[in-house]
C-alpha positions in Angstrom: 0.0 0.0 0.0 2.7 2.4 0.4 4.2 1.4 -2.9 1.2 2.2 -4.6 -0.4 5.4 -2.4 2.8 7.2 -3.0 2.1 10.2 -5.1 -1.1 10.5 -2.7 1.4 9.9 0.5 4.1 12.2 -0.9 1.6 14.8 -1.5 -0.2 14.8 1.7 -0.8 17.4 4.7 0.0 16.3 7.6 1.9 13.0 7.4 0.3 11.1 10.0 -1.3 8.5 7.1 2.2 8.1 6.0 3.9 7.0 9.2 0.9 4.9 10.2 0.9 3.3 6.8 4.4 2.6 6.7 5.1 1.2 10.3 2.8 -1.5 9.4 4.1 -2.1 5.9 7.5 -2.5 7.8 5.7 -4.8 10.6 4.1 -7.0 7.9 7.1 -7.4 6.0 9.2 -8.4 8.9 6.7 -10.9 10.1 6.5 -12.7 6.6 10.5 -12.3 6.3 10.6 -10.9 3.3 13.8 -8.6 3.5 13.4 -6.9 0.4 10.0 -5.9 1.2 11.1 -4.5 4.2 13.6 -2.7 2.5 10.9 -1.3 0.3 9.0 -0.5 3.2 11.9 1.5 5.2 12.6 3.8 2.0 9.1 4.6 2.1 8.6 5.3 5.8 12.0 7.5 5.5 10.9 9.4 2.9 7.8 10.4 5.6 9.9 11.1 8.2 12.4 13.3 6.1 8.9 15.2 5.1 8.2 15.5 8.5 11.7 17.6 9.4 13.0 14.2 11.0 16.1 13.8 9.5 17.8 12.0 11.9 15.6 9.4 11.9 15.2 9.7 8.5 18.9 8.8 7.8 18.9 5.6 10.4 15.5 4.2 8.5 17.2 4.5 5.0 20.3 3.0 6.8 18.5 -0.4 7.8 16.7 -0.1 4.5 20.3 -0.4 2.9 21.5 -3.6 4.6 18.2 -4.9 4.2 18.0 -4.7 0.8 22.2 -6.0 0.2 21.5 -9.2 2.5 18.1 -9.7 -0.1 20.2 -8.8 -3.2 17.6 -5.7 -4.1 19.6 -4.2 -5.9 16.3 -1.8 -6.7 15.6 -1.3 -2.9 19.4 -1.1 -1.8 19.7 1.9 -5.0 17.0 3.8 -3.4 18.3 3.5 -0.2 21.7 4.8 -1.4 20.2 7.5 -3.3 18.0 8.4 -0.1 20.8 8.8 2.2 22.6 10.9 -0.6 19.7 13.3 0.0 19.8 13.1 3.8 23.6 14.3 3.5 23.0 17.4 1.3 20.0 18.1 3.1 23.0 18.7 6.4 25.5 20.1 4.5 27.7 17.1 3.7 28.1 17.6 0.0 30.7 15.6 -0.6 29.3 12.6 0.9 26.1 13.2 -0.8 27.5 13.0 -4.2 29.2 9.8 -3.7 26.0 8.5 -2.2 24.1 9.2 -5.5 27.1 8.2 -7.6 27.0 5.0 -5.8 23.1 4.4 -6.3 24.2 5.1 -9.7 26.4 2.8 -10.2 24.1 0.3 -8.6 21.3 0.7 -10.7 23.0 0.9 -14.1 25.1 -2.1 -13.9 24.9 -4.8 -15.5 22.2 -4.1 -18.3 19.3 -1.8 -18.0 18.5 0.4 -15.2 16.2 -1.3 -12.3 14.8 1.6 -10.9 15.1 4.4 -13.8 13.1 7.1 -12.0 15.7 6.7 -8.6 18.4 6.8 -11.3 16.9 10.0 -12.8 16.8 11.3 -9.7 20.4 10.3 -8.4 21.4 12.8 -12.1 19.1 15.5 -11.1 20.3 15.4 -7.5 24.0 15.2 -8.9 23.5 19.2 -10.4 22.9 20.8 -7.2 25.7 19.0 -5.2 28.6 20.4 -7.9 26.8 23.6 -7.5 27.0 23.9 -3.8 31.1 22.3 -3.9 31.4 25.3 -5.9 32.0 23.2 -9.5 29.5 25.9 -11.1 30.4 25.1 -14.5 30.6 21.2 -13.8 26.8 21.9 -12.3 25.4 23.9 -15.3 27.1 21.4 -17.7 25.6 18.3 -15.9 22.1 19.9 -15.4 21.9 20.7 -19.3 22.8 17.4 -20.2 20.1 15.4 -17.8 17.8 18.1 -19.1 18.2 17.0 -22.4 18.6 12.9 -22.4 15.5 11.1 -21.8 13.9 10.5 -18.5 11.3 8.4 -16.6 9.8 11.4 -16.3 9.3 14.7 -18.2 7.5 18.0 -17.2 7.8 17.2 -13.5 9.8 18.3 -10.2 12.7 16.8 -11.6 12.5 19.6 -14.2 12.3 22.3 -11.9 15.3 21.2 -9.5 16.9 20.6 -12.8 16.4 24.3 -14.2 16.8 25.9 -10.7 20.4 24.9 -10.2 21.3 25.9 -14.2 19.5 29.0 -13.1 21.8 29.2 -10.1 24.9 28.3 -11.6 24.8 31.0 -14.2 24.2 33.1 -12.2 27.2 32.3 -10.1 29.1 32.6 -13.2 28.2 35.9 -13.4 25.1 35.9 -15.9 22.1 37.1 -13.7 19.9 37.8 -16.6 20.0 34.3 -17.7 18.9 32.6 -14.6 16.2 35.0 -14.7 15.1 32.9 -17.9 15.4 29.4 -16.4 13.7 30.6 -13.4 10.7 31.8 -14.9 10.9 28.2 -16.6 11.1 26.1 -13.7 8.1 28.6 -11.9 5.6 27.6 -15.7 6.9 23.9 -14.5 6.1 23.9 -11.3 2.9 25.9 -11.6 1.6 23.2 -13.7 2.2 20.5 -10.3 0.6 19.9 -7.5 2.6 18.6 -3.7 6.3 20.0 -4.6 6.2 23.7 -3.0 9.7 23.1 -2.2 10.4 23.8 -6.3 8.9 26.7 -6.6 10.1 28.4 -3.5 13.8 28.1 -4.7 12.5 29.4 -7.9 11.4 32.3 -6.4 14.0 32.8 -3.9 16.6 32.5 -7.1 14.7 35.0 -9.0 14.9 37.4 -6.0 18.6 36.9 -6.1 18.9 37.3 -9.8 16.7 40.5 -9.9 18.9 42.2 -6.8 21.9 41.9 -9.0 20.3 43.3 -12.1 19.5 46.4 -9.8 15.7 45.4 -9.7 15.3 45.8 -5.8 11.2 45.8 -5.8 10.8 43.0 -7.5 13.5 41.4 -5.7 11.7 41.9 -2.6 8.1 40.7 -4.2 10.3 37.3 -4.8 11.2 36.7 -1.6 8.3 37.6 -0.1 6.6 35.2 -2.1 9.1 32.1 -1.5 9.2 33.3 2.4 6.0 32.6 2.6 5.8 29.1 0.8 9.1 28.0 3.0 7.1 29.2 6.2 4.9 26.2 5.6 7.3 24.0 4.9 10.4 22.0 7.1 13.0 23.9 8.0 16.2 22.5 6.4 14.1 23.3 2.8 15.5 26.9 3.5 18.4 26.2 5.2 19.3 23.8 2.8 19.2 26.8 -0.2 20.7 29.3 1.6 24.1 28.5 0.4 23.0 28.0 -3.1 21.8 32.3 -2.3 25.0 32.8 -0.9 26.8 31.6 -3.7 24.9 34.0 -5.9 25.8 36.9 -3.6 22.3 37.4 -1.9 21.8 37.4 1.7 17.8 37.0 2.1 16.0 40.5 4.0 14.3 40.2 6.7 10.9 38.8 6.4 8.5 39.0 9.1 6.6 35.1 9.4 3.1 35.5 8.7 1.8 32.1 10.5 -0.6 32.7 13.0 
């Protein structure tokens, strides 16, 4: 049921159904012994608790999920775990680490003939863009993110896209072209606009675009920007922002002040 319910799952306000769901899945699977299924089941309940700001439990679910899935030989389940964890280290800074994570769940899932998982595979090359961004390979990142954009994908049109054009948006800006991340911004924002349970996307597009418009001397509508993504990152968990803030600082932008507007 997780497996299946998890665009619903993903998309859903607060998360309780997920971490009810998946703590059974988990328990069902362990009382049949079926290791890969509990593998499944841990990526699953990890990707909740990540939703949920828990990213230290987060890390130690995809962890069991990992050896789990090795001792079955899932090699699906043990990709996705590796992928998963590459996420939980750039989500804390660890950029580094988190590229070799996704270059290992890589590796994983494209050996040996065709790719097992191809969407966590996709995902593992879209995630790749922003970690050379933020280890300051801006070139590397804008390269890579061009390329993925262009090859064929699981999927087309979707958050991948916009996580895709938001880092080439970022990185030319870091290489000192402002006006063109304005373009690829205003790209990913028609992307996103378009989906529904992925505010995350569209608040970095908007937080980029305030960056971009600062340094093109366009202070108002810098400030509309941020006010705008302020207010989508006020609803979400925290390391969303503070995982983007050094992809900002790396364009030059410091975020103003912005008084929270929660109740």
């Amino acid at each position: 049921l997780p497996a299946l319910l998890w665009s619903y799952l993903h998309r859903a306000s607060p998360q309780t159904e997920g971490v009810a769901l998946g703590r059974t899945a988990v328990a069902a699977a362990r009382r049949l012994g079926d290791l890969s299924a509990q593998a499944h089941g841990l990526n699953d309940l990890g990707h909740v608790w990540g939703a949920l700001g828990e990213l230290t439990l987060s890390r130690r679910t995809f962890q069991r999920a990992r050896v789990l899935a090795h001792n079955a030989g899932d090699r699906c389940a043990e990709g996705r775990a590796l992928a998963n964890l590459g996420a939980y280290h750039y989500f804390t800074g660890r950029y580094a680490d988190a590229g070799e994570y996704y270059e290992q769940a890589l590796d994983l899932l494209t050996a040996d003939g065709p790719e097992t998982d191809d969407w966590t595979a996709d995902l593992c090359r879209t995630s790749l863009a922003p970690t050379y961004l933020l280890l300051g390979r801006y070139q590397e990142a804008s390269d890579h993110a061009s390329r993925v954009l262009a090859r064929p994908r699981a999927q087309r049109n979707g958050p991948m896209d916009c996580s895709l054009l938001n880092t080439l948006a970022a990185a030319q800006h870091a290489l000192g072209r402002p006006e063109e991340a304005v373009g690829h911004y205003e790209r990913s924002l028609a992307v996103s606009s378009r989906l529904t349970g992925y505010p995350a996307q569209r608040a970095h597009a908007l937080a980029g675009l305030a960056a971009a418009h600062r340094a093109l001397g366009r202070e108002q509508r810098s400030r509309q920007d941020w006010d705008a993504a302020h207010e989508i990152y006020a609803e979400l968990p925290a390391h969303q922002l503070t995982s983007n803030l050094p992809i900002l600082a790396a364009m030059g932008f410091t975020p103003p002040v912005t008084t929270d507007r929660r109740p």
